[in-house]
Every structure is written in C-alpha cells, then in structure tokens.
C-alpha positions as CSV (number, residue, x, y, z in Angstrom):
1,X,77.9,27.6,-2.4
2,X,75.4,26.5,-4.9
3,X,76.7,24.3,-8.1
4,X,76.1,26.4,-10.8
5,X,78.5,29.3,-8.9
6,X,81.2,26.7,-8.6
7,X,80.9,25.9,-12.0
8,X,81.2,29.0,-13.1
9,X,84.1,29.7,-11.0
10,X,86.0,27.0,-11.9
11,X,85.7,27.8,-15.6
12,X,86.7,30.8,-15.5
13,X,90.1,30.1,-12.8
14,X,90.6,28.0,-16.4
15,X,90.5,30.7,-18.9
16,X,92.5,32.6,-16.5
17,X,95.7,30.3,-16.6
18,X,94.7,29.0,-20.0
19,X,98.4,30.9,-21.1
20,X,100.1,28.8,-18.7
21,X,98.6,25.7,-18.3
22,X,97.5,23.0,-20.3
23,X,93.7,22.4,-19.8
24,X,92.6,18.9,-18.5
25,X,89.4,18.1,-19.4
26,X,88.7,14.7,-18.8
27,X,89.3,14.8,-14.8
28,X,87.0,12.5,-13.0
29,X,85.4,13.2,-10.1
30,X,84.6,10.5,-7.7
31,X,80.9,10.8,-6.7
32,X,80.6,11.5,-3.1
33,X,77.4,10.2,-1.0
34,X,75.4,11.9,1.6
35,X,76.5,12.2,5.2
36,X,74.4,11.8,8.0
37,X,74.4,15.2,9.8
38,X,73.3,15.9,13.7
39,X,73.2,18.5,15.8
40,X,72.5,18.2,19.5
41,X,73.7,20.7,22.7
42,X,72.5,18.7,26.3
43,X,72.8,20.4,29.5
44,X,71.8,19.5,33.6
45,X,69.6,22.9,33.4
46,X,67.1,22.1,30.3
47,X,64.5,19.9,30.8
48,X,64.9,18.3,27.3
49,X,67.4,16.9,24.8
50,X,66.9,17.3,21.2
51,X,68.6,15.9,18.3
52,X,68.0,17.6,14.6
53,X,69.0,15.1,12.4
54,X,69.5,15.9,8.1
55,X,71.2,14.3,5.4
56,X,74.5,16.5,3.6
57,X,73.9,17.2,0.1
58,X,77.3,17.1,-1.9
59,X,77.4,18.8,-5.4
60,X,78.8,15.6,-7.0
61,X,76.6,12.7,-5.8
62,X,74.9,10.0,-7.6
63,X,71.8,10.2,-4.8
64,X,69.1,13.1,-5.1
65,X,68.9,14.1,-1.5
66,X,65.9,16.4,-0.6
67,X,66.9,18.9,2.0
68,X,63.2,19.7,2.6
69,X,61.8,16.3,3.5
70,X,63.1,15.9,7.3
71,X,64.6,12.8,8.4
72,X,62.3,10.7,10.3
73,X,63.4,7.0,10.5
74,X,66.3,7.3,12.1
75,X,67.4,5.8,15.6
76,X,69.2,8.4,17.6
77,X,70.6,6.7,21.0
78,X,72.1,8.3,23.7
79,X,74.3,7.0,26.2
80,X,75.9,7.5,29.5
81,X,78.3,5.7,32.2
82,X,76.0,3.0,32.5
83,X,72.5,3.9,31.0
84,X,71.4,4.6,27.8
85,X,68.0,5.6,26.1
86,X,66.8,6.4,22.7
87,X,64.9,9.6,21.8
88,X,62.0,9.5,19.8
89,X,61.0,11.5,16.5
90,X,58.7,14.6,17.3
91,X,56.8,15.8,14.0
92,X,55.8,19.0,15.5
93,X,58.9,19.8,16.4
94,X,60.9,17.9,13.8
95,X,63.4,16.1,16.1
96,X,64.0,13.5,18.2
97,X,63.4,14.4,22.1
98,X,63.4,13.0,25.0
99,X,63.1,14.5,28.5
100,X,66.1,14.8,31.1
101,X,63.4,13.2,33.9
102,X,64.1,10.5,31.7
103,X,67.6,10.3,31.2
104,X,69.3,13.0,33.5
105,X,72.5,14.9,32.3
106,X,74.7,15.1,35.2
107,X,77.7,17.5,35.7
108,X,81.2,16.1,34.4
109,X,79.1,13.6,32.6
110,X,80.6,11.6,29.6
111,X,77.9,10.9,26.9
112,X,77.9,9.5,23.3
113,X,75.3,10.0,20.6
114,X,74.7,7.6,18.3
115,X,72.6,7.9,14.8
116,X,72.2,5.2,12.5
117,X,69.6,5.4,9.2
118,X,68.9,2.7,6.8
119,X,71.2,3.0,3.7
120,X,73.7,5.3,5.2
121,X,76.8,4.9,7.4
122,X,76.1,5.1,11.2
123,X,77.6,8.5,12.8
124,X,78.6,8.8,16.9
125,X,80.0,11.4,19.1
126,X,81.4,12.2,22.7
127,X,81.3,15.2,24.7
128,X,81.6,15.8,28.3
129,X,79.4,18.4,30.5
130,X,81.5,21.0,32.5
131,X,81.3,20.2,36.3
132,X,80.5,23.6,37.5
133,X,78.3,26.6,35.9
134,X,79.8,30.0,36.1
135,X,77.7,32.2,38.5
136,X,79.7,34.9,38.7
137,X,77.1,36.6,36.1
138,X,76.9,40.8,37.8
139,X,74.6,43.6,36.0
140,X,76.6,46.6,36.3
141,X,74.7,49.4,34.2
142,X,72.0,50.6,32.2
143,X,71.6,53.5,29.7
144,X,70.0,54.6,26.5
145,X,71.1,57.2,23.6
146,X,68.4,58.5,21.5
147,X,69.2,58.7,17.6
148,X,67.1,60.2,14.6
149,X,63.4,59.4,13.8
150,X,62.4,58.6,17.2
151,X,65.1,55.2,17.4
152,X,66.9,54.8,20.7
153,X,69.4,52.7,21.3
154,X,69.7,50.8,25.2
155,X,72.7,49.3,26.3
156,X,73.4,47.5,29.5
157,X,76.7,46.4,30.8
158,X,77.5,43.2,32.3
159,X,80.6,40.9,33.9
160,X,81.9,38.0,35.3
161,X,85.0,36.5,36.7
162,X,86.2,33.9,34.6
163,X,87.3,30.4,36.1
164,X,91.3,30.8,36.9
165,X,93.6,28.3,36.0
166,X,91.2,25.9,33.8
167,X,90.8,26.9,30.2
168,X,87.3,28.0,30.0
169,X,84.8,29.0,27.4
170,X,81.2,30.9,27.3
171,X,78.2,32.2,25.8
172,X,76.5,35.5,26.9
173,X,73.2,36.6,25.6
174,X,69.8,38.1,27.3
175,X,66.4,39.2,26.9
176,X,64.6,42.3,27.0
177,X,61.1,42.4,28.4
178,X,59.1,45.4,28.2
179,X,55.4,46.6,28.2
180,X,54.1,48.2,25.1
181,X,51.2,50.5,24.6
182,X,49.4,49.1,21.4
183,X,47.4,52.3,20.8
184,X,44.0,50.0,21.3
185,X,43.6,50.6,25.2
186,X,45.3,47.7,26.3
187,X,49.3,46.8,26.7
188,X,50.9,44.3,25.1
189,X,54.4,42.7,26.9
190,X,57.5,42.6,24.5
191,X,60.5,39.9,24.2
192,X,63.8,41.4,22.9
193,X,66.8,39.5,21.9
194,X,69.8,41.4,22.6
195,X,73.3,41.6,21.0
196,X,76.6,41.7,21.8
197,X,78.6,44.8,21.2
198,X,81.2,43.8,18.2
199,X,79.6,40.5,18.0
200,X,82.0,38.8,20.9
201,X,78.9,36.4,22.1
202,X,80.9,33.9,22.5
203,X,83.8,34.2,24.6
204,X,87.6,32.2,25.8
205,X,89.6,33.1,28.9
206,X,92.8,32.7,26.8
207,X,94.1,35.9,27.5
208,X,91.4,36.4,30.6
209,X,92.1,33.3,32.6
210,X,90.9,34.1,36.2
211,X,89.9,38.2,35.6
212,X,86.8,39.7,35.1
213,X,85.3,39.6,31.6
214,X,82.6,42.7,30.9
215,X,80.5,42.9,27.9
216,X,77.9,45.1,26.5
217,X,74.5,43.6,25.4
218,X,72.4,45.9,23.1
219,X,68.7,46.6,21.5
220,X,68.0,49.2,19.0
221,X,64.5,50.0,17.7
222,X,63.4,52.8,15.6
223,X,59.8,53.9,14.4
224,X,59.3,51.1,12.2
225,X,59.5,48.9,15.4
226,X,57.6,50.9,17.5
227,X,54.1,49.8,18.5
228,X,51.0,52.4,19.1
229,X,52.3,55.4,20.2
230,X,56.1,54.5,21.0
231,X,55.7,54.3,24.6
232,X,57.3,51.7,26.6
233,X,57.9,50.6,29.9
234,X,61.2,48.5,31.0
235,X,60.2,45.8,33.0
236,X,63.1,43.0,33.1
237,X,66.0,41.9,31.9
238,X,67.2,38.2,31.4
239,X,70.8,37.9,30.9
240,X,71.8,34.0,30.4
241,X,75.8,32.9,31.0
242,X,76.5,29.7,29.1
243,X,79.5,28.1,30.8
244,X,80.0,25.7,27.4
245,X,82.7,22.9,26.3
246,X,84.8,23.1,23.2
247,X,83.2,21.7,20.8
248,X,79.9,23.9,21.7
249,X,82.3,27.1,21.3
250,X,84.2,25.8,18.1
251,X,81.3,24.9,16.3
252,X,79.5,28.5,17.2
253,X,82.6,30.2,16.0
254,X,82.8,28.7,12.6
255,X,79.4,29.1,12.3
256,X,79.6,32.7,12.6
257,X,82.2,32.9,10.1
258,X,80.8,30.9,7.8
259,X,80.1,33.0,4.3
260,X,77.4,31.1,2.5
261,X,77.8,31.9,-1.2
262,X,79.7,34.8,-1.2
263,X,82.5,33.1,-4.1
264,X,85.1,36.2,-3.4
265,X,85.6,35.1,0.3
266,X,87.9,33.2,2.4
267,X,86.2,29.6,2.7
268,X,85.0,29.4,6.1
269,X,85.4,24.9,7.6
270,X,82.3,24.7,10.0
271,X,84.0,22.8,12.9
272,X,82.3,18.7,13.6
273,X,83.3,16.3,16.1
274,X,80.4,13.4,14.6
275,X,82.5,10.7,14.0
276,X,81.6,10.0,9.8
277,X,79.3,12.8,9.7
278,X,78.8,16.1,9.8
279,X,77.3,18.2,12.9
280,X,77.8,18.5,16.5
281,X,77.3,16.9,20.1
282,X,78.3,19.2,22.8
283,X,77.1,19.9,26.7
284,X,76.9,23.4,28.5
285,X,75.7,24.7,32.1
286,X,73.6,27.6,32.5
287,X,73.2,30.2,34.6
288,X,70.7,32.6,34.5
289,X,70.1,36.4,36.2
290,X,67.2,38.6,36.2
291,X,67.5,42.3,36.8
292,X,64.0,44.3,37.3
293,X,63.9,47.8,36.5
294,X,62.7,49.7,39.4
295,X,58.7,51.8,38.6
C-alpha cells in the first residue's frame, strides 16, 4: 500500500470517530530504517543456488531507498555442516549464484544463509532440505471442452500418494508443449504454463496424511492466442511435484494472499523466517514426469 492511500485512510478513520474521540495530532512516529530483504529456495535437483537480495522501503524512514537500483555489494554466504562458500553477484541475472558443483545441497541438509551490507544490520536464516522427494507423481487423464470463438479449454488430471505419518507439504505445477502452425510454412513449438484448478498449487497432507491427493492442471487459449491458423499438435506434458519444507509452503501461501493496495481488504502478513530481515531461505526436492501424447 502506497503512502498517500494510507494517508488518506487514516484521515478519514479520523473524521469518522471525530464525535467520539478526541483527535491527537501531535503523535510521533518513530522513523523506521530499511531492512535487508532475501529470497533464496536451494534444492539437491537444480544445478544452481540463487539469492535475490533488496532493501525494504518503509513509509516512515529518514533514508531514500531506491527499489530500482539492485543491490550489488553485498556478501551473501552460505553454509553447511562443515563447509561454507560465498556466491557471487551476477549483473545479468541480478543475483548472487553460485553452482551446486560447487557447494552440493544434500538431502536432510541443514544450511544457513547469511547477508551482510555496509550500513545495514546483517540478516541469517536456517532451513533444512526434506530427505526424500515424492515420486509417487501418476498422469491419470486428458481431455478438452471447446467454448465460444474458437477457445478450448484442456485439462489433465494428476495424483500422488502423500507421505503417511510425516507432516508433508508440496508444490504441483507443469508445462504444456505443443507444435504450432505459424501460417508462414514452418512450425513453431509452444511452452504453456498450466494452472491449478481453484488455485490449490500448493498443497498439505493435514487432512490427507498417507492417501492419494489428485489435482487438475489446466490451459485455456482462445483466438487471440492462437497462432496462424489455430492448429496444434500436443506433443508433451511436463508435470513437476515439489516435495517442499515449511517455510517454502508458508511463504507461497501468504504470498498468494497477499492484496497489494486494495485499502478495503483484510491485510494479508507475508510469512519470513530471515532473522532481522525480511524474505525467505527454504529447500525443496523435485520430481519430475513427462507424459507424451501418442501421434
């Protein structure tokens, strides 16, 4: 929320109760100083570890902080059992990296990341990598419905059997590759993000410990999205299961609540576990299944 709509809020929450209360105008607000803010998710399957690192900008402060001008001084360490490494600050990218041949994230790993920056109290923060992936992952069905103005709608159901007397928690999502025909003679191969049916991307087994869990992924195009002539072929379908820890789950949940500027909503807390920061550090496994569609 931006300060001239909590301004204007707060001013008029005053007239409001102006017949009840006696107004206080001479309140002072203690300034309040950027945070260091970091986000990093590390996993045994990815061949790299990235750290996006930022500065908070509070609406009282006494510092100017440009959320535009990325953060490149900092020094990000990461740390193990008994080794620890520091990533380095990529400007094509805009993080700091660092490649798992480097320093390998093993399963049921303990690591802390740890971000200092001149001028600006030091952050840190723990997460541990699940032991095991789920690869349970099953593709059960494909279909398609066909709507109004040539838009069609595919859906393809999916499950797994969730980990039985552990709490668990996950992260399904996929990817649609198709051929298109361009109209110019030649093909031209399609990625498609799909989405969850009723948003429920990310997932607990607190009422599913142990039973299967099934989900719907879905991808609608109409004519605007259609390229050439319309016609496409199906050619795979990538469906990812993220078996994740907590604090990747909590974080992605508040974050999907979270309701920007909208003044007339419930305030939404995005979940951190950074230690006098703001942000997240949190591990995952991944497992990965591709279905191709017969010719």
């Amino acid at each position: 929320m931006d300060k001239c709509k909590i301004i204007l809020l707060f001013f008029s929450m005053m007239f409001l109760l102006s017949s009840c209360e006696k107004i206080v105008d001479n309140v002072n607000i203690p300034p309040q100083q950027p945070k260091i803010v970091v986000t990093c998710f590390i996993s045994p399957e990815d061949t790299l570890i990235s750290a996006n690192v930022s500065l908070s900008a509070p609406i009282w402060s006494t510092t100017n902080v440009d959320l535009n001008t990325p953060v490149t001084n900092a020094t990000v360490i990461i740390s193990g059992a008994s080794t620890q490494a520091q990533l380095t600050y990529n400007y094509q990218k805009s993080c700091y990296l660092i490649y798992t041949s480097v320093f390998p994230i093993q399963p049921d790993g303990a690591y802390k990341l740890t971000v200092s920056l001149p001028g600006y109290t030091s952050v840190e923060a723990t997460c541990k990598v699940p032991a095991v992936k789920n690869q349970s992952l099953e593709f059960l069905s494909f279909d398609s419905l066909s709507g109004n103005e040539n838009s069609v709608e595919y859906r393809f159901k999916i499950d797994f059997t969730d980990f039985s007397g552990v709490g668990n928690y996950y992260r399904v999502g996929g990817t649609l590759i198709s051929l298109n025909d361009n109209g110019m003679g030649t093909k031209d191969t399609m990625y498609n993000t799909l989405f969850n049916k009723d948003n429920l991307e990310f997932i607990t087994d607190k009422d599913n410990d142990g039973q299967k869990i099934m989900r719907e992924l879905n991808y609608s195009k109409n004519s605007y999205d259609m390229v050439g002539n319309g016609n496409e072929k199906l050619l795979r379908l990538k469906i990812i299961l993220l078996t994740t820890d907590e604090n990747y789950y909590k974080f992605h949940k508040t974050l999907s609540g979270y309701t920007g500027d909208d003044i007339f909503s419930e305030p939404t807390i995005i979940y951190s576990n950074v230690q006098n920061g703001l942000g997240v550090f949190a591990a995952y496994r991944k497992y990965s299944l591709v279905y191709t569609f017969p010719n």
